[in-house]
KOLNU-625895 format. One line per field, with one value per residue (C-alpha): residue number from 1; residue in three letters; x, y, z. Coordinates in steps of 0.25 Angstrom, whole numbers, plus 2048, in hexadecimal, padded with zeros to 3 digits. Layout:
i <- c(NUM ...)
aa <- c(ALA ...)
px <- c(X ...)
py <- c(Y ...)
pz <- c(Z ...)
//
This chain:
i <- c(1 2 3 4 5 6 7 8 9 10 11 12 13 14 15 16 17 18 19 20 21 22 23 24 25 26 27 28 29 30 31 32 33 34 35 36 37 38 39 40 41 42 43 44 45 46 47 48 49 50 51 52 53 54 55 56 57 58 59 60 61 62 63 64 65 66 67 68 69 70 71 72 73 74 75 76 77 78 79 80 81 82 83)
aa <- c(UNK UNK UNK UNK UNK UNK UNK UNK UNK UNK UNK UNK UNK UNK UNK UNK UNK UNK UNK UNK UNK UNK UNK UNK UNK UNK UNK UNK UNK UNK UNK UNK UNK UNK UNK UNK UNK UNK UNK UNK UNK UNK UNK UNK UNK UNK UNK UNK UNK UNK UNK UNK UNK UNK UNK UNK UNK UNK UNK UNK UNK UNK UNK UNK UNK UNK UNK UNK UNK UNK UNK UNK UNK UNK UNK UNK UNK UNK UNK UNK UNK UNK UNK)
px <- c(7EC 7F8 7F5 7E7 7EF 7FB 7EF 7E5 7F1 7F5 7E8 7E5 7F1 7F0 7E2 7E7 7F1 7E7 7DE 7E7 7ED 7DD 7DA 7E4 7DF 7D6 7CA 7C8 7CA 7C0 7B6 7B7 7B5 7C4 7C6 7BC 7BA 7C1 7B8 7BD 7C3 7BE 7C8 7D3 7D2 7D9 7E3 7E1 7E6 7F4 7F2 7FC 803 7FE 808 810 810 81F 824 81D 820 82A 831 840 83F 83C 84B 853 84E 857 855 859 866 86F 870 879 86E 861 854 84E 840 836 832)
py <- c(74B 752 755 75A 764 76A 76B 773 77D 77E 780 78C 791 794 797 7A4 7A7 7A8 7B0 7BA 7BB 7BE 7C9 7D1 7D4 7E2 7DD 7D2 7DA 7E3 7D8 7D1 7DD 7DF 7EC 7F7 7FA 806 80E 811 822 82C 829 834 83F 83B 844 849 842 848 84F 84B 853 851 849 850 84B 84D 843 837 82A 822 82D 82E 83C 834 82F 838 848 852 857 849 84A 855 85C 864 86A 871 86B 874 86B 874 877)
pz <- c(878 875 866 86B 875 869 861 869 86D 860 85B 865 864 854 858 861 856 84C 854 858 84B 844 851 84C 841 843 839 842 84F 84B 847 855 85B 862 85D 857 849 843 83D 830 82E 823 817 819 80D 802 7FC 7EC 7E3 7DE 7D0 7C6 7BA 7AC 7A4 79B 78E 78B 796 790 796 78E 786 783 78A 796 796 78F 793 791 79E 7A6 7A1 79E 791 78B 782 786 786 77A 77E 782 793)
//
């Protein structure tokens, strides 16, 4: 009788647990009916989309000029290269 007794209470209690863990979740609050559908919003406008510069052709990915510019580091000489 004992074992029927521990068994039933801890039965309901993992029952309660279970049950209030699963009401609060709001897709299944709204299903029961506890709480009112939202009723979903205009989408917001979106902003343009950012316009980006063309490439310049002399700044090539993977070019030794990426690493050793004569204007990243100091130089006794002037840069003769065209502006």
């Amino acid at each position: 009788m004992m074992n029927f007794l521990l068994g039933a209470t801890a039965g309901a209690l993992i029952a309660c647990v279970g049950t209030i863990t699963a009401l609060r979740h709001p897709d299944l609050q709204v299903r029961l009916g506890l709480r009112p559908a939202v009723v979903a919003a205009a989408p917001a406008p979106r902003a343009p989309e950012p316009v980006c510069p063309p490439r310049a052709a002399e700044h090539a990915v993977g070019t030794t000029e990426m690493l050793l510019s004569p204007r990243r580091f100091w130089s006794i000489a002037p840069d003769k290269r065209p502006q």
